[in-house]
Residue, then its C-alpha position, 0 to 999 in steps of 0.5 A: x286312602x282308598x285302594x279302589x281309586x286310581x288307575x288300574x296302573x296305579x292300582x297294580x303298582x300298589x297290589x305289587x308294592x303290599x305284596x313285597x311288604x308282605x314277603x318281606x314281613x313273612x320273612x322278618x317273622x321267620x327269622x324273628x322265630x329262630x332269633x327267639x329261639x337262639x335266645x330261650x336256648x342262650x338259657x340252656x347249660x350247654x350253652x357255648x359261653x366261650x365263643x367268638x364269632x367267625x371274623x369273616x363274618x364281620x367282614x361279611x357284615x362290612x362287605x354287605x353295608x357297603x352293597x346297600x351304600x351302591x344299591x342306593x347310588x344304583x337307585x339315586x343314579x337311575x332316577x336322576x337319569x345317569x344310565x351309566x352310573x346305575x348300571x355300574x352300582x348294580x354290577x358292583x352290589x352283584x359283585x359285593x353280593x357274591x363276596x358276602x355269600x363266600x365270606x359266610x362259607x368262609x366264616x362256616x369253615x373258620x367254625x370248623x375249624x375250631x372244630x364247632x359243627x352244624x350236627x354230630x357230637x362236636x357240635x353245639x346247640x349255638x353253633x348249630x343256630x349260628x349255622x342255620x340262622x346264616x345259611x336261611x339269610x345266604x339262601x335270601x341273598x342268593x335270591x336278592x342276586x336273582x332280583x339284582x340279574x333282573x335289575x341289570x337285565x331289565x336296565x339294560x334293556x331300558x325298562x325302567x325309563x319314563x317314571x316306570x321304576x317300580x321294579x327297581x324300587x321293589x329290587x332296592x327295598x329287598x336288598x336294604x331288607x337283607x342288609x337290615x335284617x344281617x345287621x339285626x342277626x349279626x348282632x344278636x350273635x355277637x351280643x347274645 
């Protein structure tokens, strides 16, 4: 294909949709990185062997699955013109957003109190991954809400009708993105 062809509309549209890759790339490296790390230091001797994910994170986890399922009726909803179904599927994936962030501060607090901190002498190197690892992918959901209050406004105001739904699209593939990207976290957590 040959990016210079086409309308300067259609040109944006692809400038925009490499852009998100981009971020989205970006993003998978960073926590790539931190996975690669979490795994050399599996190795260490003080490594916690004995330990066993906070079960609020594995509600987090159900709860997160379910909001990619209403981004997608979101999606489907919008494209096949049902205006009220989109807008109630983007208010319910706000909504199991805010939930996985509180199941996340939640699961931290079930870490402390097994008394297994991000820093200090009680802490442990494990931990301390799980800690920072989950609050880089709670700071990305944060931004995700951001984009889902863009969505929502955006839809509310009909910005998306007439075939103008690249903003949306872009919105639904950075919220796959983070549920994807929790799914690969979580289970290196569970399994490593």
């Amino acid at each position: 294909m040959d990016f210079t062809q086409g309308t300067g509309q259609e040109k944006l549209n692809r400038a925009k949709k490499m852009i998100l890759w981009f971020a989205i790339i970006s993003l998978f490296m960073m926590f790539a990185g931190l996975i690669s790390a979490y795994i050399v230091s599996s190795k260490r001797k003080d490594w916690l062997t004995d330990f066993d994910i906070p079960s609020l994170f594995l509600v987090s986890t159900a709860i997160i699955l379910v909001s990619s399922l209403t981004m997608h009726l979101a999606w489907t909803g919008l494209k096949s013109g049902k205006r009220s179904v989109a807008s109630l599927m983007l208010g319910v994936t706000f909504v199991l957003g805010i939930g996985f962030i509180v199941c996340q501060f939640l699961g931290f607090q079930e870490l402390i109190n097994n008394n297994l901190y991000l820093t200090g002498p009680a802490s442990n190197v494990r931990t301390s991954y799980i800690y920072v690892i989950a609050f880089l992918h709670i700071l990305h959901v944060i931004a995700g809400l951001v984009v889902l209050l863009v969505l929502i406004y955006n839809h509310f105001k009909q910005k998306y009708e007439n075939g103008q739904t690249l903003g949306f699209e872009q919105g639904v593939t950075f919220w796959h993105f983070l549920d994807i990207l929790w799914l690969l976290l979580i289970s290196f957590f569970y399994f490593v």
